[in-house]
VMD Tcl script that draws the C-alpha trace (Angstrom):
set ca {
  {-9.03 5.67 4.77}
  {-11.30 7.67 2.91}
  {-9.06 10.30 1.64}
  {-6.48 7.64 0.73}
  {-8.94 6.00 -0.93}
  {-9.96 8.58 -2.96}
  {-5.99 10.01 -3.52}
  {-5.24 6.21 -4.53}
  {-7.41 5.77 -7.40}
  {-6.09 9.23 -8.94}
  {-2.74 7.23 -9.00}
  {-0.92 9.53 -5.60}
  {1.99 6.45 -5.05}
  {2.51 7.80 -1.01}
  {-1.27 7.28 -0.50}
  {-1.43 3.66 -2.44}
  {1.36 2.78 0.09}
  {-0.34 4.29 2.94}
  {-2.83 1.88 2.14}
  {-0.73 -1.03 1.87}
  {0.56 -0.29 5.48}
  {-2.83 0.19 6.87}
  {-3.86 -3.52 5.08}
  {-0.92 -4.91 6.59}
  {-0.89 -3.99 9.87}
  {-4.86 -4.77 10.29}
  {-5.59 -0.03 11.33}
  {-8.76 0.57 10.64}
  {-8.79 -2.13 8.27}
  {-9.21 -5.87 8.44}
  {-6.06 -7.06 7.90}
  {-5.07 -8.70 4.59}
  {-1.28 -9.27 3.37}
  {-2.76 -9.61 -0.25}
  {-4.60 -6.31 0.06}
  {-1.71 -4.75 1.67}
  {0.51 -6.47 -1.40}
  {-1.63 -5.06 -3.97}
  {-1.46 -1.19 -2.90}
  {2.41 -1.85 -2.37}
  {2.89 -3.31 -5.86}
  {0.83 0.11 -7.77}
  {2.93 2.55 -5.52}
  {5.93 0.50 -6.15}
  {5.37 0.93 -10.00}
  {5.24 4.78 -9.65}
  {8.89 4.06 -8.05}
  {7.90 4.59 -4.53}
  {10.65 3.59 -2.38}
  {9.36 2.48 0.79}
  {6.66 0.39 -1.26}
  {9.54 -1.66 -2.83}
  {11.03 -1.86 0.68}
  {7.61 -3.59 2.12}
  {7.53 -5.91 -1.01}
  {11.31 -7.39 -0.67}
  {10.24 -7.67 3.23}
  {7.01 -9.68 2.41}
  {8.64 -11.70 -0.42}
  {11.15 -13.16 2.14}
}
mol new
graphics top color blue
foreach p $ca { graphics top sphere $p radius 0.5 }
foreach p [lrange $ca 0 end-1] q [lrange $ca 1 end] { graphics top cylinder $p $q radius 0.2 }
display resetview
């Protein structure tokens, strides 16, 4: 989580959504669907696909 961390905030889109997934799915991570949301949405921006793929599946 560390290194994602760290990759995240210097704007790397795969790592943002690697985040997301670990947020939603509760790894290593308490759980949180808004946390999880949040890293989707700033991958999703960059156009990362399978971020806009988790945020169509969460907004249904």
């Amino acid at each position: 989580m560390e290194w994602y961390q760290k990759a995240a905030a210097q704007g790397y889109a795969t790592a943002q959504n690697n985040i997301g997934y670990l947020y939603l799915n509760g790894l290593g991570v308490p759980q949180s669907k808004d946390k999880a949301i949040e890293y989707f949405t700033k991958a999703a921006e960059q156009g990362h696909r399978g971020a806009k793929t988790e945020l169509e599946k969460l907004s249904r």
